[in-house]
N, C-alpha and C positions, 0 to 999 in steps of 0.2 A: 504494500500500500504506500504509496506518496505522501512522503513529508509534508513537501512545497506542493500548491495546485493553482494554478492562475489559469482561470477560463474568460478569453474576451477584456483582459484587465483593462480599463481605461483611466488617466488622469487629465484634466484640465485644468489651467488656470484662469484667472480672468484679469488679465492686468488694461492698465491704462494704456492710452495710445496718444502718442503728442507728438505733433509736426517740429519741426524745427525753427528755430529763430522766434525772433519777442514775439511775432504774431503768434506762430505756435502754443509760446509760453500763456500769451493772456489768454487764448482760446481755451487752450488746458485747464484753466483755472477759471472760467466762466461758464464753460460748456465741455465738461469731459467727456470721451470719447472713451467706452470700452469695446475689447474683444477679448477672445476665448483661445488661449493657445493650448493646443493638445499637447501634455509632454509624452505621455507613456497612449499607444494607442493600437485595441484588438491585441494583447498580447496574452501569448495562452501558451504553457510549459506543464511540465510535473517534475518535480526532483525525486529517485529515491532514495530509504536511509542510507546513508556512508557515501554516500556519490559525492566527487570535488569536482564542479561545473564551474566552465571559465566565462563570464560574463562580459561582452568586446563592443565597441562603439564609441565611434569620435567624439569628439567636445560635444556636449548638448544634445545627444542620439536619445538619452534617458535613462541610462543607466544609475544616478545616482538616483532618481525619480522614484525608479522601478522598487530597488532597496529599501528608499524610505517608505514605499506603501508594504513593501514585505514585512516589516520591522514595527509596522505600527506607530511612526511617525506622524505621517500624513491620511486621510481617509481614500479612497480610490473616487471618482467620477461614475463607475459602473463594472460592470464584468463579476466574476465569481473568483474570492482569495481565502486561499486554507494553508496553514503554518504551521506543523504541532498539533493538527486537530480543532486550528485557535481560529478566532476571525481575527489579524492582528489588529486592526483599528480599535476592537472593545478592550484590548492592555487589560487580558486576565492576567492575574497572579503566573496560574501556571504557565501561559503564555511566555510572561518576561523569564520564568525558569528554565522555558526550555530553547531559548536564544541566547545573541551578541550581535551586535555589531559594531566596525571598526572601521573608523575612516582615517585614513590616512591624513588627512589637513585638517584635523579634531582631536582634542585631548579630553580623558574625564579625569587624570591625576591631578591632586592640586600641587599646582606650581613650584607653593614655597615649601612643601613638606615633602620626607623621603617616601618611596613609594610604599614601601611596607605600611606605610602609615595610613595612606588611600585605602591598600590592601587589606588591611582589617575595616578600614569601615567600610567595605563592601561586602567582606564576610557578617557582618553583621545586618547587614541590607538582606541578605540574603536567607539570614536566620541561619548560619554555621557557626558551630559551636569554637570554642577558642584551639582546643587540641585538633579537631580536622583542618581547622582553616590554615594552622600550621604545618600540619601533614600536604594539603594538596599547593600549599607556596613553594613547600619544600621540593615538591617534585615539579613545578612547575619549571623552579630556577632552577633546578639542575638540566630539564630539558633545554631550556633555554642560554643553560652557561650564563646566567646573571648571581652574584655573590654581593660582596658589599656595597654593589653599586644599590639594593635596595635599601642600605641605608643612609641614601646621600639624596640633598635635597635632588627635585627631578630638574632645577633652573641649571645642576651642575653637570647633566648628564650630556651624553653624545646624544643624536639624534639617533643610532642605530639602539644605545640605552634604552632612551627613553621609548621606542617603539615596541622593542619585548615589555619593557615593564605593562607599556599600555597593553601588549596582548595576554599576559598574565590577569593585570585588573580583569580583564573582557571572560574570560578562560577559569576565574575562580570557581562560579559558583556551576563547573562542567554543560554547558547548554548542547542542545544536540543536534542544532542548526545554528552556525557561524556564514553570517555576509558581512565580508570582507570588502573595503572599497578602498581601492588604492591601499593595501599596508605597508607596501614597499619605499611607497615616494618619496621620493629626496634620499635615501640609502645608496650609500657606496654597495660597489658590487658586492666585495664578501658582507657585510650587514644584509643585504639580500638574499645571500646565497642560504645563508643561518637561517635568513626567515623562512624561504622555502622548505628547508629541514627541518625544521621544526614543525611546518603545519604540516607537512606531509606525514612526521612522523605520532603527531598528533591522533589523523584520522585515523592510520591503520591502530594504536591503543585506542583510543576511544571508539569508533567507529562513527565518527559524529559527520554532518552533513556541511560542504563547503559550496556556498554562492560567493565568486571571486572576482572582482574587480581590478585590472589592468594594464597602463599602458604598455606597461613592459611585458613583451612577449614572453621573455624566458618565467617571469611566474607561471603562466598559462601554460607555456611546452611541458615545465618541469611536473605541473600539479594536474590538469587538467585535461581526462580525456576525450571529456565533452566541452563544447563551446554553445553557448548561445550567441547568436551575431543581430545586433540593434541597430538599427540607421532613422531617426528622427521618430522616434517612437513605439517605430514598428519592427518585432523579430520578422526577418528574412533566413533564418537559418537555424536550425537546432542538430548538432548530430557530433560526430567523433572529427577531433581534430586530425586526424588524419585521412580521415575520408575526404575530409576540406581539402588539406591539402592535394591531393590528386587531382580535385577535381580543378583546383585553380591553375594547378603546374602540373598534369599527367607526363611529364619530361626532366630529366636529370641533365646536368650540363657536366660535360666530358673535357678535360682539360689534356691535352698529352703536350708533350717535349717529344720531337722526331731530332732525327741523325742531321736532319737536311731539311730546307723548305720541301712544302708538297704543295702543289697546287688547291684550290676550293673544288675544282672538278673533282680531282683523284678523291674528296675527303668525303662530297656529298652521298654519296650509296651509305654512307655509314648513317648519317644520320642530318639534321640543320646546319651549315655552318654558318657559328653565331661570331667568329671573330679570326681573324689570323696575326699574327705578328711575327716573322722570318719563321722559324723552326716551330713556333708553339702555335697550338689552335686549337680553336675552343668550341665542342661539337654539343647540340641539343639533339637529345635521343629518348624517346618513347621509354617509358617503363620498362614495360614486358616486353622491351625488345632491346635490351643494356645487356646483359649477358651474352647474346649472342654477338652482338654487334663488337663488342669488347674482344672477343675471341677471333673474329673475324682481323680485327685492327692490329692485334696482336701477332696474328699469320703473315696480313700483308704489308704490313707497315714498318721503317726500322723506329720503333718507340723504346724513346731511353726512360720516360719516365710517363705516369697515367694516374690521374687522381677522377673520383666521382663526385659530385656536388648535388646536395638537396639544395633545391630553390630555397632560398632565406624567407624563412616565415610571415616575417616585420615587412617587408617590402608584397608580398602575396596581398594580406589583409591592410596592405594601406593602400593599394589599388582596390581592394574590395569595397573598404569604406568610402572612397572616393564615389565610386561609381553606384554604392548605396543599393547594388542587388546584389544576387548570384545566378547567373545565366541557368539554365536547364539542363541536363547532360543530354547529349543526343540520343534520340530513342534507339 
């Protein structure tokens, strides 16, 4: 059975609408002008338990929108939303027990105190006892590789610091659905790299369910092997990230080093050619048709050196976003 359920989700807003310049301005405040901007619009998923789903879409697609109607932030415009069993908009008890969520350009530690100190009063928000609340800190920061840094204020910590502390606070009281928005941002690579390992190594002990937000691809390759894909509101994609990728690059790019120039005639039966520079050339070859083609080049060709290359995932889904579909596969 499904955790997460969105049937038809909709959110709107209704904001003002003002022309520009003093005309604009006195009109605006004589006679305002509204409309209805759709953020989130007909979107319809199901998560189930233990699944880490990668949630992808450009500036303003809706993704953070979507999270905060999942999370019980905001109420929805329409559509049918189930969390936990919960409506999240009516913030039942059990509700807020069995979530988190975590934005990357949002803090709930206060500032001037060390985080242990946040960390108990959530434990007690949450009605845990003093010796558990200690027990699951304890294994927290050991996952996490945080030590004394929980007892220093959080104004003195790094930014990759204070991000585990924040997923610790988030992670206390065990929830069993985590949407994650952006947790990575602004983290150096290894700060990232830890983040990654740790949520990953999170779900497989707990088995708890991940909606994951962002820009960074390598969160998504590493954790997620489903993607939902967003473009102004509306999902255009739901399925496994590498089915995605086939279907946007069904071709490998083929590098070799020869003894000698070769000509693009002699190179073509192998496969596209996408570039030449004297001796090195650089070939686009069908999938299920690299092994053979390899073998063949290998026969007829003098190659001193052959590497294989997956299209770069980052550059795939940022022509996908651009273009705001995904074509149809040929029947």
């Amino acid at each position: 059975m499904a955790i997460v359920t969105a049937q038809g989700l909709r959110k709107s807003f209704r904001v003002a609408a003002k022309d520009p310049g003093l005309a604009g301005t006195l009109r605006h405040l004589l006679r305002r002008r509204w409309q209805d901007v759709e953020a989130v619009r007909q979107v319809s998923f199901q998560i189930e338990p233990g699944e880490v789903v990668g949630f992808l879409g450009g500036n303003g697609a809706g993704k953070t929108t979507t999270l905060k109607l999942l999370s019980g932030l905001i109420h929805p415009t329409g559509g049918v939303l189930e969390v936990a069993g919960c409506q999240p908009w009516r913030r039942q008890r059990r509700f807020l027990e069995a979530i988190t969520l975590v934005m990357g350009q949002k803090q709930q530690l206060i500032w001037d105190l060390p985080p242990l100190d946040s960390l108990r009063v959530n434990a007690a928000v949450y009605g845990i006892d003093d010796s558990e609340a200690r027990r699951r800190i304890a294994e927290l920061a050991d996952m996490l590789e945080l030590g004394e840094e929980l007892t220093r204020p959080v104004r003195k910590l790094s930014l990759g610091q204070r991000m585990k502390a924040e997923l610790m606070a988030a992670l206390l009281h065990r929830p069993r659905v985590l949407f994650l928005d952006e947790p990575t941002l602004g983290l150096d690579v290894n700060a990232q790299a830890r983040v990654r390992r740790f949520l990953a190594d999170y779900n497989q002990r707990t088995g708890a369910t991940v909606l994951l937000t962002s820009h960074y691809m390598a969160d998504i390759t590493a954790l997620c092997p489903r993607v939902l894909l967003i473009h102004q509101g509306a999902l255009f994609y739901d399925g496994g990230l590498d089915t995605l990728r086939e279907r946007l690059a069904p071709w490998r790019q083929v590098r070799l080093e020869l003894a000698e120039p070769v000509p693009a005639e002699r190179l073509a039966p192998y496969g596209e050619v996408e570039r030449l520079d004297g001796a090195a050339a650089w070939l686009l070859i069908g999938r299920d048709r690299v092994p053979a083609c390899l073998n063949r080049l290998l026969a007829d060709l003098p190659v001193l050196d052959l590497e294989v290359n997956e299209p770069p995932i980052e550059e795939l889904i940022g022509r996908l976003f651009q273009q705001g579909f995904l074509e149809e596969p040929p029947a």
